[in-house]
C-alpha positions in Angstrom: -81.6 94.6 -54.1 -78.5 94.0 -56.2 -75.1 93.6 -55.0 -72.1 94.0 -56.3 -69.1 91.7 -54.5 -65.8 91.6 -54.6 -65.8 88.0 -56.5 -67.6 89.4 -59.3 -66.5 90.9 -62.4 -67.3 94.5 -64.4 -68.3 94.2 -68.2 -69.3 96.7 -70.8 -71.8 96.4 -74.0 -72.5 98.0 -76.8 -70.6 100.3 -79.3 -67.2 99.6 -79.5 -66.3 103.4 -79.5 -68.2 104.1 -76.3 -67.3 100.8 -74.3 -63.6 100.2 -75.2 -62.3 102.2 -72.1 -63.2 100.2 -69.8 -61.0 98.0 -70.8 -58.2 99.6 -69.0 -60.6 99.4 -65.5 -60.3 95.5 -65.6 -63.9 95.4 -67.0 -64.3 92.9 -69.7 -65.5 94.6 -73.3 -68.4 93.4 -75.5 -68.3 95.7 -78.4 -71.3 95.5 -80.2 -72.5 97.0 -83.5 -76.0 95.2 -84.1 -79.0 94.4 -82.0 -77.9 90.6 -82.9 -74.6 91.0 -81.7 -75.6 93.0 -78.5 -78.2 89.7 -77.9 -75.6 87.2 -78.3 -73.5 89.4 -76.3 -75.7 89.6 -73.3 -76.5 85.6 -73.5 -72.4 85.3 -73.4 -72.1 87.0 -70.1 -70.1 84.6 -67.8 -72.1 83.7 -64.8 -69.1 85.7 -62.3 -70.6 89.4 -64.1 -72.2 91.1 -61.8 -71.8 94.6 -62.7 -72.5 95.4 -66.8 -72.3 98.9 -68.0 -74.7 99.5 -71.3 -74.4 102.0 -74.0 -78.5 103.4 -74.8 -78.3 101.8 -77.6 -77.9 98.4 -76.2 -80.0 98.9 -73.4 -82.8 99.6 -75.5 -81.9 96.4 -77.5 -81.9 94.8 -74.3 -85.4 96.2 -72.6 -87.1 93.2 -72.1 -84.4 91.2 -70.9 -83.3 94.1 -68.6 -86.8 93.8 -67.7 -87.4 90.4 -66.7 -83.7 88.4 -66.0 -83.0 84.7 -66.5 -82.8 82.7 -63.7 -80.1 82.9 -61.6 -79.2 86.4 -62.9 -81.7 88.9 -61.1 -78.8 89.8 -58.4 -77.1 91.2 -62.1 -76.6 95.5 -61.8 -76.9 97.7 -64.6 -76.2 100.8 -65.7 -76.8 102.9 -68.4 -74.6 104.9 -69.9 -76.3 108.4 -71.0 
């Protein structure tokens, strides 16, 4: 089960446009325009993210990652953004 604790940090990916908001929660902002830049994006995540918010687009860039996590990062939540 994934937890989300109070030492960990919020981030959101994907289109600039749909993501920059969350800016103004504290989260940090990846905005991403390619499936390149959402890749690099996601391998840039510092390791104290534990909570990332994806656009569709993104998360279907993302499927197979989302699908099986690198070690040490299965505890990481996401949510989709509809």
């Amino acid at each position: 089960m994934s937890r989300f604790g109070p030492d960990q940090r919020a981030a959101a990916l994907g289109e600039g446009v749909r993501v920059g908001g969350f800016a103004l929660a504290g989260a940090l902002v990846f905005p991403t325009e390619t499936p390149t830049e959402v890749r690099a994006a996601w391998h840039q995540l510092p390791a104290d993210v534990g909570f990332v918010v994806l656009t569709a687009s993104a998360a279907e860039v993302l499927a197979d990652a989302l699908a099986d996590p690198p070690p040490g990062r299965s505890e990481l939540l996401t949510v989709v953004l509809p």
